[in-house]
C-alpha positions as CSV (number, residue, x, y, z in Angstrom):
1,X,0.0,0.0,0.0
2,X,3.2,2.3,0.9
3,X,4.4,1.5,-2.0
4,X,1.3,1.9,-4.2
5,X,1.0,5.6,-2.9
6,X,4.7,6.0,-3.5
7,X,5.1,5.6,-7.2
8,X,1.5,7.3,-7.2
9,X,2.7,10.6,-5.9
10,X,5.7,9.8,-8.5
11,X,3.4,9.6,-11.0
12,X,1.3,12.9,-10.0
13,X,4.5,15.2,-9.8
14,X,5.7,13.8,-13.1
15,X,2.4,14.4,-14.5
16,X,2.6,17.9,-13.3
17,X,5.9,18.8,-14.4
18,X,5.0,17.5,-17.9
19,X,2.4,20.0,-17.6
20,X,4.4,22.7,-16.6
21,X,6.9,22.2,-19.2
22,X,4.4,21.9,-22.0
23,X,2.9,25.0,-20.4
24,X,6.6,26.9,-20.8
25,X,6.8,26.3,-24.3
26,X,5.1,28.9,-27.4
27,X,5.9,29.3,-30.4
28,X,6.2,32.0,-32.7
29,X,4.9,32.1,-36.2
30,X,6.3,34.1,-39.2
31,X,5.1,37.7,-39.5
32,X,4.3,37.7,-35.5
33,X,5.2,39.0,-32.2
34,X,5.3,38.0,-29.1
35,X,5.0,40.1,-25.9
36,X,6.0,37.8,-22.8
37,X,4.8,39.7,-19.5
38,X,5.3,39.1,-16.2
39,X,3.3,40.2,-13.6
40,X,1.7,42.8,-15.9
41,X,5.0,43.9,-17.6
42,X,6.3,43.6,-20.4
43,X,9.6,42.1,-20.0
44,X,10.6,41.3,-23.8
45,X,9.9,41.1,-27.2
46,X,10.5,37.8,-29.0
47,X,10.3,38.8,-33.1
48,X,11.8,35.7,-34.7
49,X,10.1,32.6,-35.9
50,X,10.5,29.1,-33.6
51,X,9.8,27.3,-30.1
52,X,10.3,29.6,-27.3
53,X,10.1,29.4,-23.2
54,X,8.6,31.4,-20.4
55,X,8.6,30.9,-16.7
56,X,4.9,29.1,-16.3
57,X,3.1,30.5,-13.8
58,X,4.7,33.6,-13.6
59,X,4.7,34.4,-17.4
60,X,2.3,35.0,-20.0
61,X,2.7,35.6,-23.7
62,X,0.6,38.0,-25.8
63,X,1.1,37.1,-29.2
64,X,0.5,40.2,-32.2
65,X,0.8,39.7,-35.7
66,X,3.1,41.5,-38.0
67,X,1.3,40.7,-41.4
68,X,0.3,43.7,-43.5
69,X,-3.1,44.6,-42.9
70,X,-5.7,46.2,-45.4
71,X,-8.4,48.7,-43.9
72,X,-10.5,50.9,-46.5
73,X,-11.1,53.6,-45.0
74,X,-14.3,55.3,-45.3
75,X,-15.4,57.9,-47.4
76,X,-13.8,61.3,-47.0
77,X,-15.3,64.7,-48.1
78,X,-12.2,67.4,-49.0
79,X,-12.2,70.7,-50.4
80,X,-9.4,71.8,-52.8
81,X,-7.0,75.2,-52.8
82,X,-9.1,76.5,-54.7
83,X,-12.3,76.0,-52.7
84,X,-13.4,72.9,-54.8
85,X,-15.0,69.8,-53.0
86,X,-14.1,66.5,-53.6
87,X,-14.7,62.7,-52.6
88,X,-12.0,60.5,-51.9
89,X,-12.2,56.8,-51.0
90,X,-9.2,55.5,-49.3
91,X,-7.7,52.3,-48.8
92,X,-4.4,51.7,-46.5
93,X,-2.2,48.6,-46.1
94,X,-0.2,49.2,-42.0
95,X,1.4,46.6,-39.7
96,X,2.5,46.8,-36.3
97,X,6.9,47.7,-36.3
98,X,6.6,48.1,-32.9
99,X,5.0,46.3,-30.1
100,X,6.0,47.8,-27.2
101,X,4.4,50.9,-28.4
102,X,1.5,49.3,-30.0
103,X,0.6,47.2,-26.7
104,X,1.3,50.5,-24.5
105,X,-1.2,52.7,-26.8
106,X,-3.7,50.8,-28.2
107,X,-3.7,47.5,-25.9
108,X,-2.6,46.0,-28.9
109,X,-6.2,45.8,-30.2
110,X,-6.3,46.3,-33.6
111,X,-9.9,47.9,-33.9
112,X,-8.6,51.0,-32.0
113,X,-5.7,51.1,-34.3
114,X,-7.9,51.2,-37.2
115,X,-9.6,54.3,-35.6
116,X,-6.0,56.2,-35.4
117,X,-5.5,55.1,-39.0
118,X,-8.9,56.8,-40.1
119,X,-8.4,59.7,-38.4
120,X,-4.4,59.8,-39.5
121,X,-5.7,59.4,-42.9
122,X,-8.3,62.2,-42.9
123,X,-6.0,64.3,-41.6
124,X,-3.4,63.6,-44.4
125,X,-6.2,63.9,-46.7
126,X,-7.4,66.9,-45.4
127,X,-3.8,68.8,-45.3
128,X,-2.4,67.7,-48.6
129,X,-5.7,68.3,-50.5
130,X,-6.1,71.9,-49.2
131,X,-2.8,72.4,-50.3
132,X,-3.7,71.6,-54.3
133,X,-5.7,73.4,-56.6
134,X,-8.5,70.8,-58.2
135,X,-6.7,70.4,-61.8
136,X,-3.2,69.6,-59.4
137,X,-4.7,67.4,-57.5
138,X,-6.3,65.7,-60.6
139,X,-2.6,65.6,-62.2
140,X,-1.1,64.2,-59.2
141,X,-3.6,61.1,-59.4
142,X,-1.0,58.3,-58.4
143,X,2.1,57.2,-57.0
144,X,2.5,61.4,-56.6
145,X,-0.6,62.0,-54.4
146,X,-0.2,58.6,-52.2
147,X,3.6,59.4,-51.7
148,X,2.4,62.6,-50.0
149,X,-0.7,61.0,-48.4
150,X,1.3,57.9,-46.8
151,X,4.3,60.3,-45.8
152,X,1.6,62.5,-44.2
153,X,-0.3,59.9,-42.7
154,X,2.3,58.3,-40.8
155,X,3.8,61.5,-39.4
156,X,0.8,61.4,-37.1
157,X,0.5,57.5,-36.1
158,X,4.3,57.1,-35.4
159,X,3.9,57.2,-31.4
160,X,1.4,54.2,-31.4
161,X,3.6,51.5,-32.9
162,X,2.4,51.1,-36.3
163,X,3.1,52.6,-39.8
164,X,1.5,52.9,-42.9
165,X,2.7,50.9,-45.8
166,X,0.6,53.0,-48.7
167,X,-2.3,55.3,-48.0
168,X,-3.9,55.1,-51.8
169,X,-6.9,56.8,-53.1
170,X,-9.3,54.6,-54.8
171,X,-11.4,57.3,-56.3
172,X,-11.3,60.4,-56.0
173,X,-14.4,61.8,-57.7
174,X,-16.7,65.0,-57.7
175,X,-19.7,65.9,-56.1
176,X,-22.8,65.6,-58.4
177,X,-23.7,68.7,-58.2
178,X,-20.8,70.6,-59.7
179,X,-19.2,67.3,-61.6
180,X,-20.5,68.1,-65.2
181,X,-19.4,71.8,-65.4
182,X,-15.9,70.4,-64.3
183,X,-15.7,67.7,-66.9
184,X,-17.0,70.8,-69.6
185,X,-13.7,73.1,-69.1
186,X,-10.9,70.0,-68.8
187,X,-13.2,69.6,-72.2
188,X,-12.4,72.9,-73.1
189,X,-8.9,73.0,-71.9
190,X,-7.9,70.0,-73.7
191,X,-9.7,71.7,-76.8
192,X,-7.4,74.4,-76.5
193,X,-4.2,72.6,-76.1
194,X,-5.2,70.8,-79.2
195,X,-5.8,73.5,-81.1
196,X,-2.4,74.8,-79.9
197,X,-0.6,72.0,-81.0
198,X,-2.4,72.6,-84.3
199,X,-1.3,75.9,-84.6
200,X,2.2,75.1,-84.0
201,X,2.1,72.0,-86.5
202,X,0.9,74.5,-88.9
203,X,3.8,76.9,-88.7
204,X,6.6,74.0,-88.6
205,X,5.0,73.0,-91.7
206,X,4.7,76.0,-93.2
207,X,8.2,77.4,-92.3
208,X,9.1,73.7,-94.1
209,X,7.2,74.7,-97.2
210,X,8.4,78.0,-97.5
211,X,12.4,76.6,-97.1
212,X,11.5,74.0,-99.9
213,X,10.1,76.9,-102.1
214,X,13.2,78.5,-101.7
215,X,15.7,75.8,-102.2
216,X,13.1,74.9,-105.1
217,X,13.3,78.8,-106.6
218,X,17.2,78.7,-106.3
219,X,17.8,75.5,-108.0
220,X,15.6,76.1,-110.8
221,X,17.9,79.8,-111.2
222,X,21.0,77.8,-111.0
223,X,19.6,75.9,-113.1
224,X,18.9,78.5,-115.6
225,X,22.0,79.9,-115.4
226,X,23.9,76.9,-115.8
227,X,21.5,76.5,-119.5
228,X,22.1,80.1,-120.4
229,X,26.2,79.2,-119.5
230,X,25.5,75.9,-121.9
231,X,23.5,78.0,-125.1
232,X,26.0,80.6,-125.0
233,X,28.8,78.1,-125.3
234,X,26.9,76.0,-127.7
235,X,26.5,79.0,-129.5
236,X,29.9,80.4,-129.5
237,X,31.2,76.6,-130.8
238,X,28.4,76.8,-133.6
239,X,29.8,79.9,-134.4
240,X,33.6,78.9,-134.2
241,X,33.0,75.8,-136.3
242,X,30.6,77.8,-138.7
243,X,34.4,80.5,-139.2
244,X,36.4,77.5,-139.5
245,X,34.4,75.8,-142.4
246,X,33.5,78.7,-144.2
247,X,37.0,80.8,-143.8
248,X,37.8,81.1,-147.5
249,X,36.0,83.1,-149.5
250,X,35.2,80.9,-152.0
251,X,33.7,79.0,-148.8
252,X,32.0,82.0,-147.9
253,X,30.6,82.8,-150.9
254,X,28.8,79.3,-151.3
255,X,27.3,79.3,-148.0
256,X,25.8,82.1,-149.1
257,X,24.5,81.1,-151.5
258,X,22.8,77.8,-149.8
259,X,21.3,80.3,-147.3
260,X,19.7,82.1,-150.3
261,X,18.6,79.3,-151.5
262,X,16.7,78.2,-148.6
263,X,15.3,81.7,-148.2
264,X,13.7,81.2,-151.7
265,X,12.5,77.9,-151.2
266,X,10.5,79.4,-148.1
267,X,9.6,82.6,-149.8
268,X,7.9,80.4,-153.3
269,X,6.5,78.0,-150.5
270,X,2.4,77.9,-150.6
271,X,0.0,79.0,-153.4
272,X,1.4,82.3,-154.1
273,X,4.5,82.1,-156.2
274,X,5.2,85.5,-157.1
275,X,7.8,87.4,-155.3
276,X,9.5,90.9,-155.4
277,X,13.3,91.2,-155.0
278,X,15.6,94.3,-155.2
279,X,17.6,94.0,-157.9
280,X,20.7,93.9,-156.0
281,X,19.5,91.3,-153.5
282,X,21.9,88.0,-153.7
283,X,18.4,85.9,-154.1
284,X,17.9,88.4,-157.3
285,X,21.6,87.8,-158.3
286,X,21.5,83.9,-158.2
287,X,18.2,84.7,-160.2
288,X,19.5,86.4,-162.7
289,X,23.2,84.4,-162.9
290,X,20.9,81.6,-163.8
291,X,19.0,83.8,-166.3
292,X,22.3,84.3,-168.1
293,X,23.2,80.8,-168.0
294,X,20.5,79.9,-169.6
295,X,20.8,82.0,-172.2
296,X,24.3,81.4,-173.0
């Protein structure tokens, strides 16, 4: 019986130890923290992945998670530089960096960070909106606008742990009321840029046309000039090779007679075939050389 109740209080301290050790033991998951406590406390932070130990009993681990963590925020109502209002719909991506802080501020609950977000966001909203006209705000659409809206954001949320990946703007539309008398001036605007370019297009290619016409103008003078040069030295060859075959006068003297002949043929050319010639014309005097011949 002694010995029954022995190995049975042997087996009852073993059985708690077991429990107590399993107890020590949690683990710690990628993208997670882990805030081990004692009595209240936070004594440290574990931040790596694995099988970890705390004093049972004494100890107590609050686990957080890391991950990246999408909230759309709600609707936000803005007005512009220029007095313009606007909608915007928001949607953030934050995660805890640190949870000291995070536990500290918010109890590490992740609905009251959500409300610091919101409010960080309208804020950021708010300030860098006001700051815009409504066509710059409509031009920094992008990674422009949610560069300045994270930046802005997280300047207000950095004492409670957390930070803001990307503040981004969904949509950012305009009220009803004044939407379609917006959309007719960009219309307009963009009609006038257009008509700019036009304008421009049209005196490039004019300036073109007008640099062709002259490059045109003097090649055909050059041209000319170079066809003038060409006639005249045709000309003055003719006339060289005209001196040199008819430099005799014997030469002479038959050419010109050819050339008279030629001027009679045109002269008797047609239905009329009567002419009048001065007697002392050569045409006359091959006439009447032939007269004589005959007669001889």
């Amino acid at each position: 019986m002694k010995i029954f109740s022995k190995r049975g209080i042997l087996g009852i301290a073993a059985l708690i130890l077991l429990l107590l050790v399993i107890s020590a033991l949690y683990s710690v998951h990628p993208n997670e923290y882990a805030a081990v406590r004692q009595f209240g406390k936070i004594v440290r932070i574990e931040e790596t992945p694995g099988l970890k130990f705390r004093v049972p009993l004494i100890q107590n681990v609050q686990l957080i998670s890391g991950a990246t963590t999408l909230y759309d925020v709600p609707l936000s109502d803005v007005i512009t530089k220029d007095k313009k209002s606007m909608i915007a719909d928001n949607f953030v991506l934050w995660r805890v960096t640190d949870p000291t802080r995070y536990i500290r501020t918010l109890d590490a609950i992740e609905a009251r960070a959500e409300e610091r977000i919101e409010a960080a966001v309208y804020n950021a909203l708010k300030n860098v909106i006001s700051s815009m006209t409504q066509d710059e705000v409509i031009e920094a659409r992008g990674e422009k606008l949610t560069q300045l809206l994270t930046d802005e954001a997280n300047s207000d949320i950095g004492d409670y742990g957390i930070k803001v990946i990307t503040a981004e703007i969904k949509a950012l539309d305009l009220p009803d009321d004044n939407k379609q008398a917006v959309y007719d001036r960009m219309i307009s605007e963009r009609q006038n840029i257009a008509a700019s370019y036009t304008a421009q297009g049209d005196s490039e290619a004019q300036k073109i046309r007008n640099a062709t016409d002259k490059d045109v103008t003097v090649m055909k003078a050059n041209a000319e000039k170079q066809a003038e040069i060409l006639a005249a030295e045709g000309e003055s060859e003719y006339m060289k090779i005209l001196q040199e075959a008819y430099n005799t006068e014997e030469k002479a003297e038959f050419y010109n007679y050819i050339r008279s002949l030629d001027a009679l043929k045109k002269s008797l050319s047609g239905e009329n075939k009567t002419i009048i010639l001065d007697k002392d014309s050569e045409i006359a005097g091959i006439l009447y050389g032939s007269a004589g011949k005959e007669k001889q």
